[in-house]
N, C-alpha and C positions, 0 to 999 in steps of 0.2 A: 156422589163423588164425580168429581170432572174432572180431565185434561186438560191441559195447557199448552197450547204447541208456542212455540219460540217466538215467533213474531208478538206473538199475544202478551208471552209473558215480557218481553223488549217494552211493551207498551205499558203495562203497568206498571213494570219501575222502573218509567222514565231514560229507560239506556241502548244503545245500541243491539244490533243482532251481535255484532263482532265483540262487545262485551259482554253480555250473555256468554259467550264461547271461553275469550279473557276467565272471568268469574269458576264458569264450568271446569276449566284446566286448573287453576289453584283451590277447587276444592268448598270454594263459597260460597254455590247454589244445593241447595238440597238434592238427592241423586236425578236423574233425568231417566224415564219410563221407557222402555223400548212398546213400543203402542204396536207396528208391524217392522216389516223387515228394513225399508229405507224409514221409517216413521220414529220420532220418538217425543217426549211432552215431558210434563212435570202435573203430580198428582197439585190439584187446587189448595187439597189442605197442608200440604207440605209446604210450598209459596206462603200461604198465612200465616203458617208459622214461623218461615224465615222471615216476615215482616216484622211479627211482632218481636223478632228474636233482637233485629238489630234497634240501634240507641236512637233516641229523640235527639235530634239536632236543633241546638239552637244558637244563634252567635254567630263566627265567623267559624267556619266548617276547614277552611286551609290551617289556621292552627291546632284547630282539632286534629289533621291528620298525622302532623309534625308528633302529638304528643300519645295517640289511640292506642287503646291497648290490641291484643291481638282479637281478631274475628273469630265467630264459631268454625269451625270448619265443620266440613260434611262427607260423609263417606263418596268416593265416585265408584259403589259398587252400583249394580244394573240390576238387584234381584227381581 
């Protein structure tokens, strides 16, 4: 099992820190690990599964958004 600190995970899907954060506030990233007291990550297999969770894109993605159905949502519990 690994961690994932923020930067890292920014880097593998392609998005900002500030969306990462975005994301984390409505509930769309899997829960985030408290690792230590200022520290905290995301477990590696929970990311893999939020990847495989979400849709293959293919096409024009700006229509796609117009018509999406709703996202998984995630608990933003810290157990």
């Amino acid at each position: 099992m690994r961690i994932i600190r923020k930067a890292e995970l920014a880097d593998i899907l392609g998005i900002s820190i500030q969306t990462i954060w975005r994301m984390t506030k409505r509930g769309e990233l899997p829960p985030k690990r408290q690792i230590s007291k200022g520290c905290v990550g995301w477990l590696e297999d929970d990311i893999i599964k939020f990847l495989k969770s979400r849709p293959i894109a293919d096409g024009d993605l700006d229509s796609k958004r117009e018509n999406s159905e709703a996202k998984p949502s995630y608990s933003s519990n810290t157990d």
